[in-house]
N, C-alpha and C positions, 0 to 999 in steps of 0.2 A: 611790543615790548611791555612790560610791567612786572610786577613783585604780585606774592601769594604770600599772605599767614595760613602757617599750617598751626592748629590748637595742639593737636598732638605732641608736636616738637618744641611747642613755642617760639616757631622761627619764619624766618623771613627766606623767601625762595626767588629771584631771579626768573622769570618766564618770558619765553619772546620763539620767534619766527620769522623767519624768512623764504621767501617764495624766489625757489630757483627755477621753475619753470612754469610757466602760466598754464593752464588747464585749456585744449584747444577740443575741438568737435571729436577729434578720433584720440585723443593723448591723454592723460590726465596730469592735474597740475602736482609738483613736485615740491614738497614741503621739509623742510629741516629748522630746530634750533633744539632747543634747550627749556628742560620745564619740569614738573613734579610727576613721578611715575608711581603708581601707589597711592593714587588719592586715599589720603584722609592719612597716611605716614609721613609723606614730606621726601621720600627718595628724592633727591634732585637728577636727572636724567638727560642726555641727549638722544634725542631721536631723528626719522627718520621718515616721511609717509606719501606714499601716490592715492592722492583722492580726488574725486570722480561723480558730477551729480548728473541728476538725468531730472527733466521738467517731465510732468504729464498735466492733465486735465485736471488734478485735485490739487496740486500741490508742488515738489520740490524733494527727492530723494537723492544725501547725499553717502556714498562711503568709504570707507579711507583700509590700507596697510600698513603696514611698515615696520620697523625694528627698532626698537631703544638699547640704550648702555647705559643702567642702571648705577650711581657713582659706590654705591657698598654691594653691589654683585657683580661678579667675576664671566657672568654670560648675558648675551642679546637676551632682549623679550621680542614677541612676537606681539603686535599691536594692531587691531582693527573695531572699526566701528560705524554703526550706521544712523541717520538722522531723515525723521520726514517732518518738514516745513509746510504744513494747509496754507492755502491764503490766509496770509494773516501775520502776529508776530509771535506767534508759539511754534516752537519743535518741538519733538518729541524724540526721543533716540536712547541708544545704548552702544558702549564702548567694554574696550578689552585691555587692561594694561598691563597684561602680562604673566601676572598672578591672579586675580579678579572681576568681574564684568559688575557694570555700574549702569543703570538706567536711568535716565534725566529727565529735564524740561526743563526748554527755557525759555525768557519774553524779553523781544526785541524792543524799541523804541528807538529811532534814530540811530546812534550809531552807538549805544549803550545796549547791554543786555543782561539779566538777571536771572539764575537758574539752581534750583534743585534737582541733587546727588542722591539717589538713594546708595551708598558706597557699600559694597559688596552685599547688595540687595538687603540692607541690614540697616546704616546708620545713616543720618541724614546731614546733607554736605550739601553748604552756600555756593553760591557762585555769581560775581559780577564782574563784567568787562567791556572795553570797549575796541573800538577799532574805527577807525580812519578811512 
């Protein structure tokens, strides 16, 4: 759970998730809440996603589906995106939100993490969070 400034809007966004099903060896974990769709707009959205990682020898590849219902559009998006973790506390990935794909990075420490947005492979978009 937490809040997002978007500059664009100058507003304050509601973001959060809940895990309705755990991710097991053959299933993948089942993700839903509510959050900004349109990075760097501010759409406020609920979504939808089955994500799914695989370990190897280098690293940690994770990637996810799903649907959103965008709150000023009248149809689903389609949502997916992929992320590779090295030993260490950097990812690296890129995402789909519907309208545009966004490629990232970001740095772990404890249970805080910190990351840049390249948003729609154009402008450059903060990001900090944490998790429990």
């Amino acid at each position: 759970m937490g809040a997002s400034y978007v500059w664009a809007t100058e507003g304050v966004r509601f973001i959060g998730s809940l895990v309705l099903a755990q991710e097991e060896e053959d299933t993948p974990r089942l993700r839903v809440g509510h959050g900004i769709q349109g990075i760097g707009k501010g759409s406020s959205a609920t979504f939808g996603v089955l994500e799914k990682g695989f370990m190897t020898s280098s690293g940690s590849f994770q990637g996810f589906f799903g649907f959103s219902n965008r709150s000023k559009e009248s149809h689903l998006h389609g949502l997916y995106g992929v992320s590779f973790t090295p030993d260490g506390p950097l990812t690296f990935g890129f995402q789909f939100d519907g309208h545009d794909g966004h490629p990232f990075v970001t740095y772990s420490q404890d249970q805080f993490n910190y990351g840049l947005y390249l948003v729609n492979g154009e402008t450059l978009g903060l990001s900090f969070g944490w998790s429990r």
